[in-house]
C-alpha positions in Angstrom: 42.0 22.1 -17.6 38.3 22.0 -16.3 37.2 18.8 -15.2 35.0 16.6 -17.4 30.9 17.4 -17.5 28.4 14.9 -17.2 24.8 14.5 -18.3 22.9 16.6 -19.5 25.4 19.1 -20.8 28.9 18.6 -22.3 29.0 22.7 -22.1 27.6 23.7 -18.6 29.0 21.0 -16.6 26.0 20.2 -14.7 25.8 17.6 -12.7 21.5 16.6 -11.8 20.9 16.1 -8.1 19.9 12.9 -6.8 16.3 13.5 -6.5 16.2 14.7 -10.1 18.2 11.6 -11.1 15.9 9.3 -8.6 12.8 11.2 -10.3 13.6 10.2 -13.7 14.6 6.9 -13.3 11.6 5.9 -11.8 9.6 7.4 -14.6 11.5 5.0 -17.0 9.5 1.7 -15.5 6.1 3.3 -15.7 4.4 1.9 -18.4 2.2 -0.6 -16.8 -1.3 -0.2 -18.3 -3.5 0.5 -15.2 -7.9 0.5 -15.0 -8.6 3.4 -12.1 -11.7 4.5 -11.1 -12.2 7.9 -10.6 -15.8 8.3 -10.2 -18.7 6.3 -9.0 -20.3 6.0 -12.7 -17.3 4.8 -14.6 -14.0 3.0 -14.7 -11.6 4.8 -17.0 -8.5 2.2 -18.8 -5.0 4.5 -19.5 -1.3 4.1 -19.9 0.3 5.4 -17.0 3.4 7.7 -18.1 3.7 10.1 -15.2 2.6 8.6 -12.2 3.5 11.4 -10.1 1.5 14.6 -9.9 2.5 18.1 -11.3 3.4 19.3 -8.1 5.4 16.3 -6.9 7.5 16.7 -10.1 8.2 20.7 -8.7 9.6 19.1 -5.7 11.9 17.0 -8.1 12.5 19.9 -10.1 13.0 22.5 -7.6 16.7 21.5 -6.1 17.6 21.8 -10.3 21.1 24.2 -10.2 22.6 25.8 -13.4 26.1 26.8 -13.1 26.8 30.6 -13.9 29.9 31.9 -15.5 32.0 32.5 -12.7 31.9 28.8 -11.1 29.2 29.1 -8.8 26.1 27.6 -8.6 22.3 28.9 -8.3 19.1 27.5 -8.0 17.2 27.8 -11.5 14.3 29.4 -9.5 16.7 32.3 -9.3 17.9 32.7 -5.5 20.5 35.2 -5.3 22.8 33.7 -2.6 25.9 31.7 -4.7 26.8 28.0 -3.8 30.4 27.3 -3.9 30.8 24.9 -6.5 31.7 21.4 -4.4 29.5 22.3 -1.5 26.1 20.0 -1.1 23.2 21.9 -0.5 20.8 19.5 1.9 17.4 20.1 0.6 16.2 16.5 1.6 13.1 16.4 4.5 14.9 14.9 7.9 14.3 11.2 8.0 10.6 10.0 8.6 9.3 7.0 9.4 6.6 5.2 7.6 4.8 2.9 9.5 2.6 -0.2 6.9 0.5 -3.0 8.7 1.1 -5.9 6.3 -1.8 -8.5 6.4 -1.7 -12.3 5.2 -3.9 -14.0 3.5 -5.8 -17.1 4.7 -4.1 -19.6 6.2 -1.0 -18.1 6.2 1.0 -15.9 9.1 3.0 -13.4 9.5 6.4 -14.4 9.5 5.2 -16.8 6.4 4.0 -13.9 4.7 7.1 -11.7 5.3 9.2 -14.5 3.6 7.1 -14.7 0.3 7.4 -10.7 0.6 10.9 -9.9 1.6 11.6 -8.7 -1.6 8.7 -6.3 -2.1 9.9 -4.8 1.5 13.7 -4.6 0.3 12.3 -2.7 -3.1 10.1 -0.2 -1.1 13.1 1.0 1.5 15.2 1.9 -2.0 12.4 3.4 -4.0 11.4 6.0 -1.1 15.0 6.3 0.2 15.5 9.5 -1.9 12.8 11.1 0.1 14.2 10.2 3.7 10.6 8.1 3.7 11.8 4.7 6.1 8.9 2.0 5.7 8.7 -0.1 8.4 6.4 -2.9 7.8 4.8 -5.1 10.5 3.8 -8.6 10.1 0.9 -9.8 12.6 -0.4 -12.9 12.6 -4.2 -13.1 12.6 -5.8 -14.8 16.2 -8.0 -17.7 14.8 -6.0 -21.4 14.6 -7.0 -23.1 11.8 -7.0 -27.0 11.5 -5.8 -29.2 8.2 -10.0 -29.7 8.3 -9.9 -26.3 7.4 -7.5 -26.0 4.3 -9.6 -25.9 1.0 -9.1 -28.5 -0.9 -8.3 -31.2 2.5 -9.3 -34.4 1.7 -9.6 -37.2 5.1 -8.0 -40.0 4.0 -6.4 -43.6 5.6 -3.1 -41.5 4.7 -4.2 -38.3 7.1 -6.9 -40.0 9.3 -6.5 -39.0 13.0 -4.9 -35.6 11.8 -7.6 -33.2 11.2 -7.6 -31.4 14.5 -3.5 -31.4 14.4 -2.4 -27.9 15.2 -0.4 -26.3 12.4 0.8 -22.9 12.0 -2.1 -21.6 9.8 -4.4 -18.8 10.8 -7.1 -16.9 9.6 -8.6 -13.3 10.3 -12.4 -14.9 10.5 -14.0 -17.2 9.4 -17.2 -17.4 6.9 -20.3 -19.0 7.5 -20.7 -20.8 3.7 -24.7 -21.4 4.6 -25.3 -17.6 5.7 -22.6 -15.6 4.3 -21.7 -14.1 7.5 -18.5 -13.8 9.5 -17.3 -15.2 12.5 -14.4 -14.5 14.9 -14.5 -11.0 12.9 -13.9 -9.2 16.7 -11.1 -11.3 17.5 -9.0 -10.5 14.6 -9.8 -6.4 14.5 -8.7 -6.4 18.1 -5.4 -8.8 17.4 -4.7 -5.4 14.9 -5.7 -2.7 17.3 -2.6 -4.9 19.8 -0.4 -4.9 16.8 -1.1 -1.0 15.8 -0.8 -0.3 19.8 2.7 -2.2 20.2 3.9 0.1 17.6 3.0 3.0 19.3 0.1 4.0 16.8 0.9 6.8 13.6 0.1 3.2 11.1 -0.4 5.1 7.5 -0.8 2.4 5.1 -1.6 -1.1 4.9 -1.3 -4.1 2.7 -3.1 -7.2 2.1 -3.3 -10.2 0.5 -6.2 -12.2 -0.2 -8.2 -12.4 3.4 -5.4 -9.7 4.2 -6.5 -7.7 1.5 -10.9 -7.6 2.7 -9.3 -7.1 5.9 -7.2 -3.9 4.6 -10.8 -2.6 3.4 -12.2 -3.3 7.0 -9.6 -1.4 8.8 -9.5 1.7 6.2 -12.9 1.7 6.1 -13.3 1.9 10.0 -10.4 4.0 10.6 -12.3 6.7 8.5 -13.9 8.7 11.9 -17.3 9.7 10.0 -18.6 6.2 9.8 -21.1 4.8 12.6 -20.2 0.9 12.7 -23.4 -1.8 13.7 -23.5 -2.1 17.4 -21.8 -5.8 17.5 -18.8 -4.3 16.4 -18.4 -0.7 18.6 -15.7 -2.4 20.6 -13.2 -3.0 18.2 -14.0 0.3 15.8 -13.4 2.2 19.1 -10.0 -0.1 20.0 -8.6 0.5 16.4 -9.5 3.8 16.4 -7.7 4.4 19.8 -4.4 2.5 19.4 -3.9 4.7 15.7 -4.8 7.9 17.6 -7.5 8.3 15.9 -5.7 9.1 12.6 -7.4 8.0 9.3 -4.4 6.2 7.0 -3.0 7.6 4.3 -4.0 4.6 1.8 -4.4 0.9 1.5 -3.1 -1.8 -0.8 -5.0 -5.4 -1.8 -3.9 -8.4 -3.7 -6.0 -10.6 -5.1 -8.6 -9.4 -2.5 -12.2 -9.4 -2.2 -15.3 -7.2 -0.6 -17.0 -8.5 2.8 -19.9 -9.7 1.8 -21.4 -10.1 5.8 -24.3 -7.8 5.7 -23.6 -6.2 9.2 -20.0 -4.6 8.0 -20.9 -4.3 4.3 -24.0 -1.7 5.2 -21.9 1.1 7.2 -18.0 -0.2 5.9 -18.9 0.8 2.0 -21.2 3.2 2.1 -20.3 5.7 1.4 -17.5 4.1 -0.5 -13.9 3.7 1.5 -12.8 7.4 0.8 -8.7 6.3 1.5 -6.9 6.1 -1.8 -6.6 2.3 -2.5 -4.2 0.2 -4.8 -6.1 -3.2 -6.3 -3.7 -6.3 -7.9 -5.5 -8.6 -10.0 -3.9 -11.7 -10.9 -5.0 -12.4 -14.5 -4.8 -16.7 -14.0 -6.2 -16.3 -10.4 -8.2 -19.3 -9.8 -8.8 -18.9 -6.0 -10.7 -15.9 -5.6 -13.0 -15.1 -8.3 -12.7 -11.8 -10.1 -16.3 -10.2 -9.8 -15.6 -10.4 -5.9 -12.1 -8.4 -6.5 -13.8 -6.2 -8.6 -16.4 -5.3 -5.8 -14.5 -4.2 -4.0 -13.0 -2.0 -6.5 -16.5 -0.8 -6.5 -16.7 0.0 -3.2 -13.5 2.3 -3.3 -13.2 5.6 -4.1 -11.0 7.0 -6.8 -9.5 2.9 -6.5 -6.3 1.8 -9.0 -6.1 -1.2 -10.7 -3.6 -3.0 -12.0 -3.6 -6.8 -13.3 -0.5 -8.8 -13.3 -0.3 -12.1 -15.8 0.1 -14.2 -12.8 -2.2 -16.4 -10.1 -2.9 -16.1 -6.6 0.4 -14.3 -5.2 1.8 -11.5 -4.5 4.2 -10.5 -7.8 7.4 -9.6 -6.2 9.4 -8.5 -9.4 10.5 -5.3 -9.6 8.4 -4.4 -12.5 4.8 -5.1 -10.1 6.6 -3.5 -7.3 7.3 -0.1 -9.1 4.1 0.8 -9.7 3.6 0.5 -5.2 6.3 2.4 -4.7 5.0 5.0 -6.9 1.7 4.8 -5.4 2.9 4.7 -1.7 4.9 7.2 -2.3 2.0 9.7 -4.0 -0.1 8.9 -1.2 2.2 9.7 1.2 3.1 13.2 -0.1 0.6 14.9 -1.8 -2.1 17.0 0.4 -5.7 15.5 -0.6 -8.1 17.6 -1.4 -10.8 19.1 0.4 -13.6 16.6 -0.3 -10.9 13.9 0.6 -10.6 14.9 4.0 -12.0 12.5 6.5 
């Protein structure tokens, strides 16, 4: 008696591969309304339904087998050497690793940061498992100490007196100059990244960012991009970032709840042109901290950016339904050629 058949025929017997069954699973969460802008006039609102491109569905589609008559089975494309039915065909890429700088925000560090993001990491290993794609996400911790002083919202007080100079485990990438605008300690924390991208052996292709972490994402994606000719105050670290990634570009950049460098010696030669690596913005729709005209700047400043606005605050949303639409972005960024005017 011939064994039972599973989806999608009761007839054939067919059984979907993995990456077919991965493929379509994933397109069942995608219907998270998304604002992208794909051109330097406009910003275009759509429901995303297919996230993936037409030729990354034809590498879903492509290991598809239909049985024939006589038991065995053969590729739909219409190869002519039989698979004995039982036998796995291996069509997966070998194993590759994926290397993502993740960047905190302000205040924070990077074993905090890791904590409130251990569940994003744990989502992103399963969603690009099927492709033998292995994230492996660093946490640095930015250079500059900050002091309660320093907190927003630190009020000195009979309660706290004597403690504004106690060292606590808060940090900072720079620090901003509220009567001038411009950044300090901006050297400091580029080369505490070029260390951290060095350590790893270089070959960093994405990074994520929240808040501070997230302007800082711009800054190194921006800077990473060869063709741009940075101020002369900040040659030293361009040229150490540059060196410890081997000179690689990455592959694309993530911010939440991040915001455009407003310091008028990186903004002039870090956005324009605009930051030509494909970029991924959260919004949170209650964020209080950072205002939205400053997130959307950046936006502004990106190329072909994604945006997608969450109903929470100032976090990073960490349910699967925020973290799909990454993995679906990470994953497009990492396999999909760009196209010639991409190229950096």
């Amino acid at each position: 008696m011939p064994s039972q058949s599973r989806w999608p025929s009761e007839k054939t017997g067919w059984t979907p591969p993995p990456q077919l069954t991965a493929f379509i699973h994933m397109l069942s969460f995608h219907t998270w309304r998304f604002v992208a802008s794909r051109s330097q006039s406009r910003i275009h609102s759509f429901q995303v339904v297919r996230f993936f491109s037409a030729s990354q569905r034809s590498l879903f589609c492509s290991t598809t087998m239909a049985e024939t008559q006589s038991g065995t089975q053969t590729p739909i494309s219409g190869a002519s050497t039989p698979v004995p039915r039982g036998k796995a065909v291996n069509n997966k890429p070998p194993k590759k690793e994926v290397k993502i700088l993740m960047l905190h925000g302000y205040t924070q560090s990077g074993p905090l940061f890791r904590a409130k993001t251990r569940a994003v990491e744990k989502l992103l290993v399963k969603a690009l498992a099927p492709r033998n794609l292995i994230p492996s996400l660093i946490y640095p911790t930015a250079p500059n100490r900050l002091y309660p002083r320093d907190i927003p919202g630190y009020q000195p007080s009979s309660d706290n007196e004597g403690r504004e100079d106690e060292e606590i485990d808060s940090w900072a990438w720079f620090r901003k100059d509220e009567a001038t605008g411009s950044y300090r300690l901006v050297q400091q924390g580029m080369l505490q990244l070029a260390s951290a991208i060095e350590e790893t052996g270089g070959g960093i292709e994405g990074v994520i960012g929240f808040s501070q972490g997230g302007c800082v994402a711009s800054i190194l994606a921006a800077a990473l991009e060869g063709f741009r000719q940075p101020a002369e105050e900040h040659k030293e670290w361009v040229e150490s970032i540059r060196a410890a990634n081997g000179g690689q570009p990455l592959k694309f950049w993530v911010s939440y709840s991040g915001f455009w460098a407003v310091d008028q010696d990186l903004s002039g030669w870090l956005y324009q042109p605009k930051v030509k690596t494909p970029s991924l913005h959260y919004f949170g729709g209650l964020d209080t901290v950072v205002d939205e005209s400053r997130s959307q700047g950046l936006v502004e400043r990106s190329e072909g950016a994604v945006k997608v606005v969450h109903p929470g605050g100032h976090y990073v949303p960490v349910s699967k339904e925020w973290v799909v639409p990454l993995a679906g972005f990470v994953l497009q960024s990492l396999t999909e050629a760009p196209r010639e005017d991409e190229k950096l």
